[in-house]
C-alpha positions as semicolon CSV with decimal commas, in nm:
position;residue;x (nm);y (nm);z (nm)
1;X;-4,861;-10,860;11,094
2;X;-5,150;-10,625;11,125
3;X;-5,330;-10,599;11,439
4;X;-5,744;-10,483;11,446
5;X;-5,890;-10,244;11,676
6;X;-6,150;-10,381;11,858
7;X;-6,360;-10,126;11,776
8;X;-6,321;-10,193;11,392
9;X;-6,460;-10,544;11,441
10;X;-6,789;-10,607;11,260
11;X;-6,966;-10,694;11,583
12;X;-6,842;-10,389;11,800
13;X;-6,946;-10,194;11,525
14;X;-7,320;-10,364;11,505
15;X;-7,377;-10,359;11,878
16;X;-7,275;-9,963;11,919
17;X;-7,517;-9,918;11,638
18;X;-7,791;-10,046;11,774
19;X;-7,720;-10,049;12,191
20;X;-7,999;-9,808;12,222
21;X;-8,267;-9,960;12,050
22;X;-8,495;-10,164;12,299
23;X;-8,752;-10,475;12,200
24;X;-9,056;-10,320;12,136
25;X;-9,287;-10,308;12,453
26;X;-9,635;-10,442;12,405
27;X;-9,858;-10,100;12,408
28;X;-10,251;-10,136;12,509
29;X;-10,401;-9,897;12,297
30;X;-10,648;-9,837;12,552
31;X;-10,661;-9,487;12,721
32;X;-10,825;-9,469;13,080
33;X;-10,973;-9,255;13,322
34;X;-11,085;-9,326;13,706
35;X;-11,309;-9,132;13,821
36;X;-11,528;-9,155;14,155
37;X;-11,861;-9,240;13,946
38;X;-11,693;-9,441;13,685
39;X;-11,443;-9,555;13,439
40;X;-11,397;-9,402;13,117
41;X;-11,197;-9,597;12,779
42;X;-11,120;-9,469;12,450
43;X;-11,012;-9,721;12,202
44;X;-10,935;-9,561;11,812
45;X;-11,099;-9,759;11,576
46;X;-10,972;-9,550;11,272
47;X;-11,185;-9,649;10,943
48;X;-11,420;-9,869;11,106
49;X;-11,790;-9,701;11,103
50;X;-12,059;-9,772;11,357
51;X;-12,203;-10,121;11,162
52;X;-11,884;-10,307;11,174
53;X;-11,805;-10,290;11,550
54;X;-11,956;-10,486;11,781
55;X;-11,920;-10,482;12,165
56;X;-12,050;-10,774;12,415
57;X;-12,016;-10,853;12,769
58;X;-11,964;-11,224;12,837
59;X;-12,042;-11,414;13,175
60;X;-11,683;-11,386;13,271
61;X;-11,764;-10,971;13,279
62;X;-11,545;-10,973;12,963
63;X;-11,588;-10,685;12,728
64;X;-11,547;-10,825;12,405
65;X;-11,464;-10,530;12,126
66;X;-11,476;-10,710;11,802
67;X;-11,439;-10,466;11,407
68;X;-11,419;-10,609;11,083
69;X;-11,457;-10,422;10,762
70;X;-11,599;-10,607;10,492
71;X;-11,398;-10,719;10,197
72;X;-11,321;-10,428;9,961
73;X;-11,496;-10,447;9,577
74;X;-11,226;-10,555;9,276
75;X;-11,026;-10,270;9,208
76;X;-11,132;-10,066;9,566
77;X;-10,864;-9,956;9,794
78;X;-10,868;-9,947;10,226
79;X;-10,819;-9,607;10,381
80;X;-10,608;-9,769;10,656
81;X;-10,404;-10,112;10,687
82;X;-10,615;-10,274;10,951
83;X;-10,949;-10,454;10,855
84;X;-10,964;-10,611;11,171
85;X;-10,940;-10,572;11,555
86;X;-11,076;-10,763;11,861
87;X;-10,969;-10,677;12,227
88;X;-11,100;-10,773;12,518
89;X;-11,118;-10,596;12,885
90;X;-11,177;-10,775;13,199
91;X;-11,425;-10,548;13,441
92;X;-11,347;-10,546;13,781
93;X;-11,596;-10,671;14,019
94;X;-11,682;-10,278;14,167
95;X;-11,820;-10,233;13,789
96;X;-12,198;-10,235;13,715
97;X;-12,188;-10,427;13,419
98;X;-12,573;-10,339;13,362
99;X;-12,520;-9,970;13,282
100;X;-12,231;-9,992;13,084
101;X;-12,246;-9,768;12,764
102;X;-12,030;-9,773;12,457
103;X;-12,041;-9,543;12,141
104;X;-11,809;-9,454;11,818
105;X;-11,754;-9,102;11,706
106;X;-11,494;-8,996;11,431
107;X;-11,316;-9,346;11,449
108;X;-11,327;-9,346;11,874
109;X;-11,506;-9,599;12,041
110;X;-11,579;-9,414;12,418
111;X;-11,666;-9,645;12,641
112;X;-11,804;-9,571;13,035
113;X;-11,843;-9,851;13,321
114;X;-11,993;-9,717;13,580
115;X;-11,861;-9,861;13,954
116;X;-12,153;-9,988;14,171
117;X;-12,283;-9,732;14,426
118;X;-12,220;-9,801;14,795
119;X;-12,648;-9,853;14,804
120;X;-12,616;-10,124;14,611
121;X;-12,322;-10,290;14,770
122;X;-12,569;-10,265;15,095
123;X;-12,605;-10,582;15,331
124;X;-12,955;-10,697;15,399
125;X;-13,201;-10,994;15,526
126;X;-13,263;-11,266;15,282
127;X;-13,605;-11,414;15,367
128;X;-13,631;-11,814;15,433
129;X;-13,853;-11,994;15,166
């Protein structure tokens, strides 16, 4: 009669393969900076140029990032993998969504929000029609 080791089994031997591997965690591939005047966001937009990104702000104050790189030509190969990407970031209400600037340099999209000064924020008399 032959006995196993339990750490022979098929299934011990899977599970102490792999017992330190983790589900991937969802990554935003957003990288932030506070500071007192504003926010700054960098986004990498590798491959896309300048024509085929487009950012809007919608009445929700959602910053809508949207890239698409136009079909390749018969025979043409992509640089990178992705032809498309859309993301969206929900500003916070201390964010002056009127100044807001976004550009794209070397396959970075920078964007800067600028928070609302404490003059603007400022309580005053509303006049009775």
């Amino acid at each position: 009669m032959t006995t196993r080791n339990s750490t022979t089994q098929p299934s011990v031997v899977f599970n102490e393969l792999f017992r330190n591997f983790a589900p991937p965690r969802p990554v935003t591939p957003w990288r932030w900076v506070e500071k007192d005047e504003a926010w700054r966001g960098e986004l990498d937009l590798p491959g896309f140029a300048k024509e085929e990104v487009k950012v809007s702000l919608d009445k929700e104050r959602v910053l809508l990032i949207e890239a698409k790189q136009p079909e390749p030509a018969e025979g043409e190969e992509r640089d990178f993998a992705r032809s498309e990407a859309t993301y969206r970031v929900r500003l916070p209400r201390e964010a002056d969504a009127e100044k807001l600037e976004a550009k794209l340099e070397n396959g970075v999209l920078q964007v800067t929000i600028p928070k609302l000064t404490p003059d603007s924020q400022i309580a005053r008399h509303i006049e009775l029609n």
